[in-house]
C-alpha positions in Angstrom: -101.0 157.2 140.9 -100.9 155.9 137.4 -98.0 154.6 135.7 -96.9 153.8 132.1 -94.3 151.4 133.3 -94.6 148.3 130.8 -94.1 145.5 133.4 -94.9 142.1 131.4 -92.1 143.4 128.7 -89.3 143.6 131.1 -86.7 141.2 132.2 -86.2 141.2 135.6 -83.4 139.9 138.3 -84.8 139.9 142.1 -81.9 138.7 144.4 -83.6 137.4 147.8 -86.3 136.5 145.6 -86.7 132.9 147.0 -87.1 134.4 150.9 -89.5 135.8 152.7 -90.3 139.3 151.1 -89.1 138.1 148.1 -91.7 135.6 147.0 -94.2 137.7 147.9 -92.5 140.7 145.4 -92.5 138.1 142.9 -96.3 137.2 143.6 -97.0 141.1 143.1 -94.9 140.7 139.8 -97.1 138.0 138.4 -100.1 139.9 139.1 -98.8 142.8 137.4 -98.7 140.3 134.1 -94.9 139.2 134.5 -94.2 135.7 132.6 -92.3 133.4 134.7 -89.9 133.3 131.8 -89.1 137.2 132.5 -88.2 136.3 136.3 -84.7 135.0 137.4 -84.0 134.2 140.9 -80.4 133.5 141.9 -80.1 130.9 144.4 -77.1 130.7 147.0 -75.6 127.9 146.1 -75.4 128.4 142.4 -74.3 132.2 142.8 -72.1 133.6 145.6 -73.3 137.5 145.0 -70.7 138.2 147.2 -67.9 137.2 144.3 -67.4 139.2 141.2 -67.2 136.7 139.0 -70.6 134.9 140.3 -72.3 138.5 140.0 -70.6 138.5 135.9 -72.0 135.1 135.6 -75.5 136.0 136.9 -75.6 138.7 134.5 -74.7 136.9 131.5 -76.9 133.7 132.6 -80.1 135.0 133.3 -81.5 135.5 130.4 -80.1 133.8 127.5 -80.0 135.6 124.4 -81.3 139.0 126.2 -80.2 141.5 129.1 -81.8 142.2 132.4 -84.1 145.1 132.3 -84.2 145.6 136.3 -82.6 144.3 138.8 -84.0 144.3 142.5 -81.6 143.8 145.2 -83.5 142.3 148.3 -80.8 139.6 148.9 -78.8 140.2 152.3 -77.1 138.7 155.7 -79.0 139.7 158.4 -80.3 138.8 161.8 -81.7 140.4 165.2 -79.6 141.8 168.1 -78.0 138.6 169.2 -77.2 137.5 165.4 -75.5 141.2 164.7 -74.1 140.8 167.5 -72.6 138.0 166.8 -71.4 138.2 162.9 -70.8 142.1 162.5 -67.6 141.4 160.5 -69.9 138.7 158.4 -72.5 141.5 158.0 -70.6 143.9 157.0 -68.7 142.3 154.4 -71.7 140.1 153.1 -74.2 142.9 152.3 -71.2 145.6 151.2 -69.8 143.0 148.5 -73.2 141.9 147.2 -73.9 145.2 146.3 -70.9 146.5 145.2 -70.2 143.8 142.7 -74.2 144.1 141.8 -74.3 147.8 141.0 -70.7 147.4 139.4 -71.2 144.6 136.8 -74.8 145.6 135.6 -72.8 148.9 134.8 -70.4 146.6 133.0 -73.2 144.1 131.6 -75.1 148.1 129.8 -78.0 148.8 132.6 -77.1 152.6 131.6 -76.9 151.8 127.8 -80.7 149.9 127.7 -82.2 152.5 130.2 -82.4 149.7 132.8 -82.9 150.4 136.7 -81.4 149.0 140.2 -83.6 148.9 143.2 -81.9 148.6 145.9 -83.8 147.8 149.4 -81.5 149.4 152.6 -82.9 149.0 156.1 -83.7 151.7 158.8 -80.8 150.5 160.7 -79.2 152.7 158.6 -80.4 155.6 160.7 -78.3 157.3 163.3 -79.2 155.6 166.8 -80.9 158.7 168.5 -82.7 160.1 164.8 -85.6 162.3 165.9 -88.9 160.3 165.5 -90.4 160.3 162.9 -87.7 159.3 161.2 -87.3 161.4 158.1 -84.2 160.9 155.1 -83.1 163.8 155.7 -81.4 162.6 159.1 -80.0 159.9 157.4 -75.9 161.4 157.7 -76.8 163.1 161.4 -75.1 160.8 163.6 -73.9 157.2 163.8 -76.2 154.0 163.3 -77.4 151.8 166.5 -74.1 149.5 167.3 -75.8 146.5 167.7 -76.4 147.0 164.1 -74.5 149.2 162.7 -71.4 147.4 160.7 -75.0 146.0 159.0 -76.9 149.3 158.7 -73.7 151.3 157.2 -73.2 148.6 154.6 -76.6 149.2 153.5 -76.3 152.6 153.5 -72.8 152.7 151.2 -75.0 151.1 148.9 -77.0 153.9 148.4 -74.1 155.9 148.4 -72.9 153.6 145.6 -75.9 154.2 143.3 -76.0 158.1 143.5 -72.5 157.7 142.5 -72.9 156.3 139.6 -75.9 158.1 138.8 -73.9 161.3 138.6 -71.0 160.0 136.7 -72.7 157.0 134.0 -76.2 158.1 134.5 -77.3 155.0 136.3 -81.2 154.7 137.2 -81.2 153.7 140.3 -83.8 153.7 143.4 -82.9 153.3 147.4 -85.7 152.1 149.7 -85.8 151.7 153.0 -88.6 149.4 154.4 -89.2 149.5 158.2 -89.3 146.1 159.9 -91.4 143.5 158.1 -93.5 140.8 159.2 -96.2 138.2 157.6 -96.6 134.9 156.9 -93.7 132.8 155.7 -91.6 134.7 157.7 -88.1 133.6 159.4 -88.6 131.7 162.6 -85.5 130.3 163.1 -85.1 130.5 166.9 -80.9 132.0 166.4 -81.5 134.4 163.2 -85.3 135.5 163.4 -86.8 139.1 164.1 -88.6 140.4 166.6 -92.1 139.2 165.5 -91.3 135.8 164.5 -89.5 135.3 167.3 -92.1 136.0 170.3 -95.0 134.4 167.8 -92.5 131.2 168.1 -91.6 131.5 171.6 -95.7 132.4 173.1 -97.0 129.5 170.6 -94.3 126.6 172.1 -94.6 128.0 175.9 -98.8 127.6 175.4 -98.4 123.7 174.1 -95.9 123.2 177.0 -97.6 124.8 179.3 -95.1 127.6 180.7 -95.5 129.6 183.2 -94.1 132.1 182.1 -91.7 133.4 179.1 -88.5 135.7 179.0 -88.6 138.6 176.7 -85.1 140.6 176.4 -84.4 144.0 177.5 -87.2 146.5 179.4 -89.5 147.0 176.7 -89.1 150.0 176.8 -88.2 150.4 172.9 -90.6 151.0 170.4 -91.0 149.8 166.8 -92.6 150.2 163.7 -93.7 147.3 161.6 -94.8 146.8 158.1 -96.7 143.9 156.5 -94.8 142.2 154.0 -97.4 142.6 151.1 -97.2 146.0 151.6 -93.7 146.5 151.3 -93.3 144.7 147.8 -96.3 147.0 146.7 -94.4 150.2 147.7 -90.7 148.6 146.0 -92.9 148.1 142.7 -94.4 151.3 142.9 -90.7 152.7 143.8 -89.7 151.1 140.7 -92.3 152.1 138.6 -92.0 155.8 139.0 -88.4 156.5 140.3 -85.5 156.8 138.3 -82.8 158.1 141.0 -81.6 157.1 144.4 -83.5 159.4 146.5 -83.7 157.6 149.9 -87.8 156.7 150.5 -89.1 155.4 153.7 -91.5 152.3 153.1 -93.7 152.3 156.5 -97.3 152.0 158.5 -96.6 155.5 160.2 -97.2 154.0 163.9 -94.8 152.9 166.6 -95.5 150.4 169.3 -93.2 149.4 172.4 -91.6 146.4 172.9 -94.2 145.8 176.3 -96.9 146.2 174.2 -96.0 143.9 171.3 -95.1 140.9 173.6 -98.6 141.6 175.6 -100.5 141.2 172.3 -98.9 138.8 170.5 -99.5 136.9 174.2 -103.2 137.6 173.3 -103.3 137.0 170.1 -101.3 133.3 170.3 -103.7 132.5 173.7 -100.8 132.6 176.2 -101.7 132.4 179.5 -98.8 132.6 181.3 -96.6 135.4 182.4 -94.1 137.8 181.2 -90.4 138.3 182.3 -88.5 140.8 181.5 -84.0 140.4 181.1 -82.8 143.5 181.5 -79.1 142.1 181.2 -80.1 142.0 177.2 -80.0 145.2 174.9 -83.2 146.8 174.0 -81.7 148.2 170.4 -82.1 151.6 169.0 -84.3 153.2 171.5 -87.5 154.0 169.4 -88.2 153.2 165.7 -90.9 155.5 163.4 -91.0 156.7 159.7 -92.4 159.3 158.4 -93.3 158.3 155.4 -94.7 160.9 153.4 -92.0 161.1 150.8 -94.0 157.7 150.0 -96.6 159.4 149.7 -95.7 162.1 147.9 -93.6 160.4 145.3 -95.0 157.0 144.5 -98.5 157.2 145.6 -98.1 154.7 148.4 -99.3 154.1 152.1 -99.6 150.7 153.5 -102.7 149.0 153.9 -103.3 146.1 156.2 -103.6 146.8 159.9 -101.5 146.0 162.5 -103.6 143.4 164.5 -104.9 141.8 161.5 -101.5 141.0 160.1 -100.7 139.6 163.0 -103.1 136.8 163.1 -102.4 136.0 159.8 -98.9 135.8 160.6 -100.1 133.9 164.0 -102.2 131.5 161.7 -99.7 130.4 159.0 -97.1 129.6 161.6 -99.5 127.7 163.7 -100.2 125.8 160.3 -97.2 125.3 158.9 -94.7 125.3 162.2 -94.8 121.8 161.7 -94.0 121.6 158.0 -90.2 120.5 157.1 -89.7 123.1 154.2 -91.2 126.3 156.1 -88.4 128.2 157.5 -89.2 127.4 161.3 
């Protein structure tokens, strides 16, 4: 799908852009002819986005002398079960104040005035716990999230909520994605915050060099889930951003689902594990199964994803067995 979208001329603000899906969206901006002087990130520890004022600051600090043409919202507080588990209160509050001061002061700062756009990326745990698979945007409102995740997932959703408000009342252009589980290199393997993927790539690669006989997965297995390389999700939120100009919700996915079983005995494969598998069934499994449909994708931006399953696996097995060793890689 062709666009007229004038990239290399706009200023642009991606929050989350120094993590994992973040520096590979900016890596996709670069190649789209972005000058590193158009790109600001904002770091943690010099803005809070969770205070107003640091989200008023980041506004007027960006860019000195000129305005932020787009802003994309990665940035967010988030972990697997036992982290959400753990910090819902934190999750909640974290995610809901970054974008409600976000969306608020680039309404204050003139987004609407300079035809400027907010991209906002939600997350599937935004879907009621037992949505019919495939999931489709439609089901978005019928029924409550997963609870493991939900004071997370409903944050991210109010967000959206947010920007089709104030798309109705000032006009705001504003898009709402939501990406299915991502993986890749450069991912999160921190052994307390990391996902699903990270996490058993971490836990078959150390049990191999210490020679295990065995490794303990939680729950049955019996969920499944879908999973999306991370190059192809920060293709789909540029071509979200290119073409969209409202909030309608828009699945970002590989249109597959795979259980929980079958992911740990592949990664097992694919890291050369030889021992076996045990299964804690004292542990949650999460929302039962996980699939998009993602033909609104499709259909509206022109999309699909593009690397295979197995193949971004071993690139995500390679990098960590390269760089699990390396002080700044988050491992």
């Amino acid at each position: 799908m062709a666009t007229t979208f004038d990239w290399p001329s706009k200023r642009i603000i991606v929050t989350g852009g120094a993590g994992f899906l973040g520096q590979r969206l900016l890596a996709a901006l670069r190649g789209r002819g972005v000058p590193d002087g158009h790109l600001f990130v904002p770091l943690q520890q010099d803005f809070d986005l969770t205070e107003k004022d640091a989200c008023t600051r980041l506004y007027q600090r960006a860019f000195p002398g000129h305005k932020a043409d787009v802003i994309i919202h990665l940035a967010a507080e988030v972990g697997g079960i036992g982290a959400n588990l753990k910090n819902p209160g934190r999750y909640f509050y974290a995610n809901m104040a970054m974008a409600l001061h976000l969306i608020e002061q680039a309404r204050v700062d003139g987004l609407v005035e300079r035809g400027g756009k907010f991209v906002q990326v939600g997350t599937i745990c935004a879907y009621p716990k037992f949505t019919p698979v495939p999931f489709r945007e439609e089901e978005l409102w019928n029924g409550y999230p997963e609870e493991t995740n939900a004071p997370y997932g409903v944050a991210k959703k109010a967000a959206w909520q947010m920007l089709d408000a104030y798309k109705l009342q000032y006009g705001m252009h504003g898009v709402y994605l939501l990406p299915v589980n991502l993986y890749g290199p450069n991912d999160n393997f921190h052994l307390e915050s990391s996902h699903v993927i990270p996490a058993l790539i971490r836990k078959c690669v150390e049990a191999k060099d210490r020679g295990d006989s065995k490794i303990v997965c939680w729950g049955t297995g019996s969920a499944s889930r879908e999973f999306l390389f991370v190059d192809d999700a920060a293709e789909g939120i540029l071509r979200a951003a290119e073409v969209m100009e409202e909030p309608t919700p828009i699945n970002l996915g590989a249109s597959f689902e795979i259980t929980i079983k079958d992911l740990v005995e592949l990664i097992v494969r694919l890291t050369g594990f030889k021992g076996g598998i045990e299964w804690d069934a004292t542990k949650p499994d999460g929302q039962p199964r996980r699939c998009l449909d993602t033909s609104r994708a499709k259909k509206l931006l022109g999309w699909q994803a593009g690397v295979g399953f197995e193949e971004g696996l071993r690139r995500t097995i390679d990098w960590f067995e390269r760089h699990r060793h390396d002080p700044n890689a988050r491992v």
